[in-house]
C-alpha positions as CSV (number, residue, x, y, z in Angstrom):
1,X,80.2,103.0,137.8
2,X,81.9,99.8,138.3
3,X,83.3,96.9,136.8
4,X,80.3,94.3,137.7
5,X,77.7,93.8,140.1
6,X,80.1,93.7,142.8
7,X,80.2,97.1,143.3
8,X,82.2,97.7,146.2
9,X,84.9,95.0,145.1
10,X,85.3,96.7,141.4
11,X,84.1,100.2,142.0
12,X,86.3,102.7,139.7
13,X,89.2,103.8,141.5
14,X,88.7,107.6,141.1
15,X,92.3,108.8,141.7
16,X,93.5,107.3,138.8
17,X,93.8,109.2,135.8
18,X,92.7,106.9,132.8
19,X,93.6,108.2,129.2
20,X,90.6,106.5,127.6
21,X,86.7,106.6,128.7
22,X,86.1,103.0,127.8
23,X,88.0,99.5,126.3
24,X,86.3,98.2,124.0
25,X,87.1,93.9,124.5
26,X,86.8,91.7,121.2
27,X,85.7,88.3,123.7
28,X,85.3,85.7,121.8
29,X,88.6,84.3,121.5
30,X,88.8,84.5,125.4
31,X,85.3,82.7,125.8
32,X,86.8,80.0,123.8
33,X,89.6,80.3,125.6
34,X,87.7,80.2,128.8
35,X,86.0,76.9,127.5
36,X,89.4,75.2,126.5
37,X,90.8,75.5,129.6
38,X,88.5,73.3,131.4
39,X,89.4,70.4,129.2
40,X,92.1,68.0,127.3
41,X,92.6,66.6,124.2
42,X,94.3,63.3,123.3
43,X,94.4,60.5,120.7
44,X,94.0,56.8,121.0
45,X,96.8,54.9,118.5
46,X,95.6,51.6,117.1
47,X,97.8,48.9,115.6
48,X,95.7,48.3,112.1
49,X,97.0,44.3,112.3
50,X,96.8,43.8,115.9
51,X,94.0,46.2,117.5
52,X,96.0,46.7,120.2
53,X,95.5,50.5,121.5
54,X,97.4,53.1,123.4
55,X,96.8,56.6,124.6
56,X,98.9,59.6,124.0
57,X,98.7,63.8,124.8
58,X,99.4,64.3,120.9
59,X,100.1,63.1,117.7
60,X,103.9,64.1,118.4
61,X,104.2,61.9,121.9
62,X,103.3,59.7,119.4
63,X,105.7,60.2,116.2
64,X,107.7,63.4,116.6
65,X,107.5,65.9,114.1
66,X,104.0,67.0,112.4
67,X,106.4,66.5,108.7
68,X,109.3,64.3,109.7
69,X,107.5,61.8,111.8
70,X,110.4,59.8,112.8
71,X,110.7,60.5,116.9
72,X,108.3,59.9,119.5
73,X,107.1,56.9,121.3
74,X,107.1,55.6,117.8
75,X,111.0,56.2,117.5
76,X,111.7,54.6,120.9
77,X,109.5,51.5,119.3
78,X,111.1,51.0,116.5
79,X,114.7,51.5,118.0
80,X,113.8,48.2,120.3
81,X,112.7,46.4,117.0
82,X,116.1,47.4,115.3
83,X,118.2,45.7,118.2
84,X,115.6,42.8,117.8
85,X,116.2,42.5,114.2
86,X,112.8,43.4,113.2
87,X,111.1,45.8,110.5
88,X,110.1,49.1,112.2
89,X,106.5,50.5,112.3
90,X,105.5,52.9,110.0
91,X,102.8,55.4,111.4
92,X,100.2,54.2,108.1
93,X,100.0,50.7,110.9
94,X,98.4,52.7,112.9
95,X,94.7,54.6,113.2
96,X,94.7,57.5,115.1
97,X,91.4,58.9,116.4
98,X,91.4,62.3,118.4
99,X,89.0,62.5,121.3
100,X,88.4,65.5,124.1
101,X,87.4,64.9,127.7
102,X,86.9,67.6,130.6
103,X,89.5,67.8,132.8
104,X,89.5,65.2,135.9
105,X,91.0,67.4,138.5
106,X,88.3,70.1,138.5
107,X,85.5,70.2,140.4
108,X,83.2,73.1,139.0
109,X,84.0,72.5,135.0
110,X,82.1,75.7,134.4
111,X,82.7,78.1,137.5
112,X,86.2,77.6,136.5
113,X,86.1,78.6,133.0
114,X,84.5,81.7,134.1
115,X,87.2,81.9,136.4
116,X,89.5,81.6,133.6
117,X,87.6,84.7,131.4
118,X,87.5,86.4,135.3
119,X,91.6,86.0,135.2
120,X,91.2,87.7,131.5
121,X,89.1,90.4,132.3
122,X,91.2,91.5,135.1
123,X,94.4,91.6,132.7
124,X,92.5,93.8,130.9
125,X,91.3,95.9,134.2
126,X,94.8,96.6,135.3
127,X,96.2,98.0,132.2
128,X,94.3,101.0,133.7
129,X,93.7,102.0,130.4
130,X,89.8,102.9,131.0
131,X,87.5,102.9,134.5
132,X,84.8,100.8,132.1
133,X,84.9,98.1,129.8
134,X,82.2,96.6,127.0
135,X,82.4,92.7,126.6
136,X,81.4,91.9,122.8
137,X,80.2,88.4,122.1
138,X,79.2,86.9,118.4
139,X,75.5,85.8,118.9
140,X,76.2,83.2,115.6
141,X,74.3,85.0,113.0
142,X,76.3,86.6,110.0
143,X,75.8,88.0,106.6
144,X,79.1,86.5,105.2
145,X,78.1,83.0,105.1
146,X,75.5,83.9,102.8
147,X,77.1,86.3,100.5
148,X,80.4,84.2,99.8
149,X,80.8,83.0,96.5
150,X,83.9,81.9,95.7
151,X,85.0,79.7,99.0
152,X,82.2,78.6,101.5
153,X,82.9,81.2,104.3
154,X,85.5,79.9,107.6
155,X,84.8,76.4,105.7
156,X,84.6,73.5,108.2
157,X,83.8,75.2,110.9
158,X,85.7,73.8,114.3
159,X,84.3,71.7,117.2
160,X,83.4,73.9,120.2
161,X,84.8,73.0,123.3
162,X,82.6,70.5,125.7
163,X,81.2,73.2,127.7
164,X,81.4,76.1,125.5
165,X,77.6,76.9,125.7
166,X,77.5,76.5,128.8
167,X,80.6,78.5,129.9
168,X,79.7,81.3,127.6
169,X,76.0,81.6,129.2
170,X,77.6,81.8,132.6
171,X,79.9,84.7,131.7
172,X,77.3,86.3,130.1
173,X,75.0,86.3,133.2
174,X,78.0,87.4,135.5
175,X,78.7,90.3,133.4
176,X,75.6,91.2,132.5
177,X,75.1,94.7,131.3
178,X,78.7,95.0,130.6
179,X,77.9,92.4,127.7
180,X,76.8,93.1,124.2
181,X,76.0,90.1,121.5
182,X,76.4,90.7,118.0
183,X,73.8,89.2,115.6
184,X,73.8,89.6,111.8
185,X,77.3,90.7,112.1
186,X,80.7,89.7,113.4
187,X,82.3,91.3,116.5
188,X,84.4,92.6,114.5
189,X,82.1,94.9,112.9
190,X,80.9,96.3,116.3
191,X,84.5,97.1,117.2
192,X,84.5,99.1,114.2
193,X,81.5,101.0,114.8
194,X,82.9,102.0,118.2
195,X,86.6,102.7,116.3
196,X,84.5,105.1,114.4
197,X,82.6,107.2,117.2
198,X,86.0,107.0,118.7
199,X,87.3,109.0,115.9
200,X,84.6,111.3,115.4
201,X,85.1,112.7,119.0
202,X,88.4,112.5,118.3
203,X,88.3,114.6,115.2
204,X,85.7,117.0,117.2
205,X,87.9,117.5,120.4
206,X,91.3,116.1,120.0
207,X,90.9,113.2,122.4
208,X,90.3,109.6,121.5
209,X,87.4,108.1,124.4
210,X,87.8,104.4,123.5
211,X,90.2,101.7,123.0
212,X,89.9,98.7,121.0
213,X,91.4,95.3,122.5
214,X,91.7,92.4,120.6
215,X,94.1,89.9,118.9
216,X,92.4,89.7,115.6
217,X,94.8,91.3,113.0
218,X,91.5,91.9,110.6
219,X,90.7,94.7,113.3
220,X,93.6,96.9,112.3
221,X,92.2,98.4,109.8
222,X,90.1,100.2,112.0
223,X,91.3,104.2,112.8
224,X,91.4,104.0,116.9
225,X,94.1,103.3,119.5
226,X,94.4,99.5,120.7
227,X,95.9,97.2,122.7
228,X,96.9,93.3,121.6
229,X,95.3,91.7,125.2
230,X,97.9,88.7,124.4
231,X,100.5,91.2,123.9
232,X,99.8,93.7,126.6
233,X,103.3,95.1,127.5
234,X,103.6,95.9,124.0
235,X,101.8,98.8,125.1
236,X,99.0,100.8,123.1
237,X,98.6,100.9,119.0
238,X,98.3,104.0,117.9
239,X,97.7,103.6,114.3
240,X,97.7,106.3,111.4
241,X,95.0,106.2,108.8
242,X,97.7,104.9,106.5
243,X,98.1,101.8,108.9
244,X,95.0,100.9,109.0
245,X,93.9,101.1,104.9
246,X,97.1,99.5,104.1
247,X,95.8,96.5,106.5
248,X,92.8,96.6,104.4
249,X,94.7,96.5,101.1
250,X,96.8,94.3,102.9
251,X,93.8,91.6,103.3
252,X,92.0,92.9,99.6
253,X,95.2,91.2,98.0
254,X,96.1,87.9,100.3
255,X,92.3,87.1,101.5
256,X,92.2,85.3,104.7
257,X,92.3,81.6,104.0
258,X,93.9,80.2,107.3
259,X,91.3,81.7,109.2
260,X,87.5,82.8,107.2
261,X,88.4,80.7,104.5
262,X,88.5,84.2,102.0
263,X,90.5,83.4,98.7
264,X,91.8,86.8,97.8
265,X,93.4,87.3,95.2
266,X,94.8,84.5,93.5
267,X,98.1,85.7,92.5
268,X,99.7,89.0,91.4
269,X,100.5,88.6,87.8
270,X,104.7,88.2,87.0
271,X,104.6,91.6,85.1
272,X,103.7,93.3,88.6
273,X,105.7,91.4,90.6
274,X,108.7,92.9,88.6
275,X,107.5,95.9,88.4
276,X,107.6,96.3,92.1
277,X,110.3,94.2,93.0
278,X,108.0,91.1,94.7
279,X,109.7,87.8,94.5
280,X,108.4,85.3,92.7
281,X,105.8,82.8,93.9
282,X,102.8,80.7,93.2
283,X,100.1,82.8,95.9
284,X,99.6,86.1,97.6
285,X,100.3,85.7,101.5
286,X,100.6,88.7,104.1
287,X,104.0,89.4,103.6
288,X,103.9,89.1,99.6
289,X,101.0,91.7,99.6
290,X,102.7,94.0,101.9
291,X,106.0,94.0,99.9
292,X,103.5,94.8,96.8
293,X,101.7,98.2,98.8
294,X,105.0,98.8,100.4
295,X,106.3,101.6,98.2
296,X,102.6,103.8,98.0
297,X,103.4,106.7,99.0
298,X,99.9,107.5,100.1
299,X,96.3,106.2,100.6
300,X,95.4,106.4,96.8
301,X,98.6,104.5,95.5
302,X,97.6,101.8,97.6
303,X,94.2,101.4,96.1
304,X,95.3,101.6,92.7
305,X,97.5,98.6,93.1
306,X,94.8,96.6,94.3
307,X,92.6,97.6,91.3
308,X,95.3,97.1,88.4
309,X,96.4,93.4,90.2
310,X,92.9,92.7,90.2
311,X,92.2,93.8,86.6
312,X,95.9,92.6,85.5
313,X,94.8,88.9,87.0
314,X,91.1,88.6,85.5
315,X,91.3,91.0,82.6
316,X,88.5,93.6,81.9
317,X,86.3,91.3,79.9
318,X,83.3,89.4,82.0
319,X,83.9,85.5,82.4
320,X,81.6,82.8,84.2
321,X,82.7,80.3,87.0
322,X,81.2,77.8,89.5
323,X,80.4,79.5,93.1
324,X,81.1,76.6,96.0
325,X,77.7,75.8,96.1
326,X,78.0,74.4,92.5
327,X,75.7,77.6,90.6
328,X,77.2,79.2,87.5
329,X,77.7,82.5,87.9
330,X,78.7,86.3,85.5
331,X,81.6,87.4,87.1
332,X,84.5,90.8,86.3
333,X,87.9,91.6,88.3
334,X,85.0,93.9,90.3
335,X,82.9,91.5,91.3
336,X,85.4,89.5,92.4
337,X,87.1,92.3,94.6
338,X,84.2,93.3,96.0
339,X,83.0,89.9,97.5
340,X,86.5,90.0,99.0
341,X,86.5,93.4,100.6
342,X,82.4,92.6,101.9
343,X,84.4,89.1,103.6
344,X,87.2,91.4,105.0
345,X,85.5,95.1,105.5
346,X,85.1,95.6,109.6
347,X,81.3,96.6,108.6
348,X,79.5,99.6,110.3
349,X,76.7,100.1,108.1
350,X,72.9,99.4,109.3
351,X,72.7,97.2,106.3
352,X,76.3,95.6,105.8
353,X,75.3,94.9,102.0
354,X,75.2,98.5,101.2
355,X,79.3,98.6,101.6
356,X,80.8,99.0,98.2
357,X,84.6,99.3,97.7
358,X,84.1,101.9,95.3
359,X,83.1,103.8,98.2
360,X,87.1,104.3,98.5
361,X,87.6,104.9,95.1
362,X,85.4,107.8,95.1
363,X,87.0,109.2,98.4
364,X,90.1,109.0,97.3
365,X,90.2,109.7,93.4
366,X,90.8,106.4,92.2
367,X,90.4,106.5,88.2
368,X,89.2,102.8,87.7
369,X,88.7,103.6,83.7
370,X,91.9,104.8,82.9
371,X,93.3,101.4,84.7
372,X,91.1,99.3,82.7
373,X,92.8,101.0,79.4
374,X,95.8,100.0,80.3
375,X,94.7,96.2,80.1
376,X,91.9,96.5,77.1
377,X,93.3,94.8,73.6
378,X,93.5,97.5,71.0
């Protein structure tokens, strides 16, 4: 077995004793990547009263600061007006458009983006964490841009890169059957359907034959040793089945909206915030859901927080509301958490609309009644 079809150059150094069978590799940041590489972007600054236009790497060549917007070219302008006596510019007299172009100093565009993912996949190979690798690519398709209700799934959706198609074909036919696309289903999914064989062998023989690798912080909730490929000498995750459902509390509470454009939960009422000592604020991030799970002392506790914030921030009594698409829609605290946990759940069923998040009430005891009490008027 080797690591492509040039045998002899990546054959599977046999006196190397690897702890894992197999690394599983989330790619489709590092196809991006791959695409990126091969390419620039820029903008083009026109004066609004004179038309006059110049070219810079950034918006901050241009003006400095994203917020502050007083350094830059812009700065250095305006300092000459000063000794001159004249107004300065403000950045409103000017139109900036953003534009892309491929790279002028490469040859091959697309044999060097695959070089680029080649430079990837052998930081990957040297970790010598497996003698084989799987390659998982997203083939596009995916059950969450239908189902979302409340926020149109990853909303505006970025530009790909100039070559991307192009640069992701030509990796996939160099790697061939070390690939594997995903349809119906994000990549993230797959790498929990391998997190889970891993663990059944795991549970059957006491050693794990796959690790996951990938930089997407969604995957942690998955039960299997990983690596963080952009953090490599951070060394191997070895996560305990706490870890990982507190990551999926975690995401249950804040959503992802920087990312998949998933709301969450609004807010977590003031009552609870007191009651577990979470500073004030206006939204639920990461850090403001964590320090809301943080004292559970077990798998259960954590659930039952995310129930009563849900139930303690929509009441127990059905309401309607408008779905992005504009449709008028029934809604409860449940329907609400469970479109959230089908947008964040790393999905291993057949049928990925099976998945209910009472699934993990019932495994671990959660009394969803006696919660509801607690917030029903008398």
């Amino acid at each position: 077995m080797g690591y492509s079809k040039k045998a002899d150059k990546y054959a599977v150094d046999e006196s190397i004793e690897y702890p894992y069978d197999m690394v599983i590799i989330d790619a489709d940041s590092p196809v991006f990547r791959a695409s990126k590489f091969v390419q620039e972007d820029y903008i083009i600054v026109t004066s609004i009263k004179t038309s006059k236009a110049k070219e810079f790497a950034n918006k901050t060549e241009f003006y400095g600061h994203w917020k502050k917007k007083e350094n830059g070219w812009l700065a250095e302008l305006n300092a000459k007006r000063a000794d001159k006596g004249k107004e300065p510019f403000l950045v409103e007299d000017f139109k900036i458009d953003e534009h892309t172009r491929l790279l002028g100093d490469i040859e091959d565009h697309v044999a060097e983006g695959v070089r680029s993912f080649d430079s990837f996949v052998g930081g990957i190979k040297r970790t010598r964490l497996a003698p084989e690798y799987r390659v998982l690519l997203g083939g596009g398709v995916n059950f969450r841009y239908e189902y979302a209700q409340v926020l149109p799934y990853k909303g505006e959706r970025k530009e790909k890169p100039i070559l991307f198609e192009e640069i992701r074909q030509a990796i996939i036919d160099k790697y061939g059957r070390f690939i594997d696309i995903i349809d119906g289903k994000e990549v993230d999914d797959e790498m929990a359907i391998w997190g889970n064989a891993s663990e059944a062998e795991f549970n059957e023989t006491g050693v794990w034959p796959y690790i996951l690798a990938y930089i997407d912080k969604d995957i942690d909730m998955v039960y299997c040793p990983s690596i963080n490929y952009d953090k490599i000498k951070d060394g191997v995750r070895e996560p305990t089945k706490m870890d990982c459902m507190r990551s999926y509390c975690r995401q249950l509470l804040s959503g992802d909206k920087s990312v998949d454009n998933i709301q969450g939960l609004p807010n977590i009422t003031p009552e609870l915030r007191q009651q577990y000592a979470v500073r004030k604020g206006d939204t639920i991030g990461a850090a403001t859901a964590l320090s809301y799970l943080e004292s559970s002392p077990d798998i259960k506790t954590m659930l039952e927080r995310v129930v009563e914030a849900y139930i303690a921030y929509y009441g127990v009594e059905p309401f309607e509301f408008v779905t992005h698409r504009g449709e008028t829609i029934s809604s409860n605290w449940y329907r609400e958490l469970q479109e959230t946990a089908l947008l964040v759940y790393m999905n291993e069923y057949e049928d990925p609309l099976v998945y209910e998040i009472a699934f993990e009430f019932d495994e671990y005891g959660v009394d969803v009644k006696s919660i509801e009490d607690k917030y029903r008027d008398d």
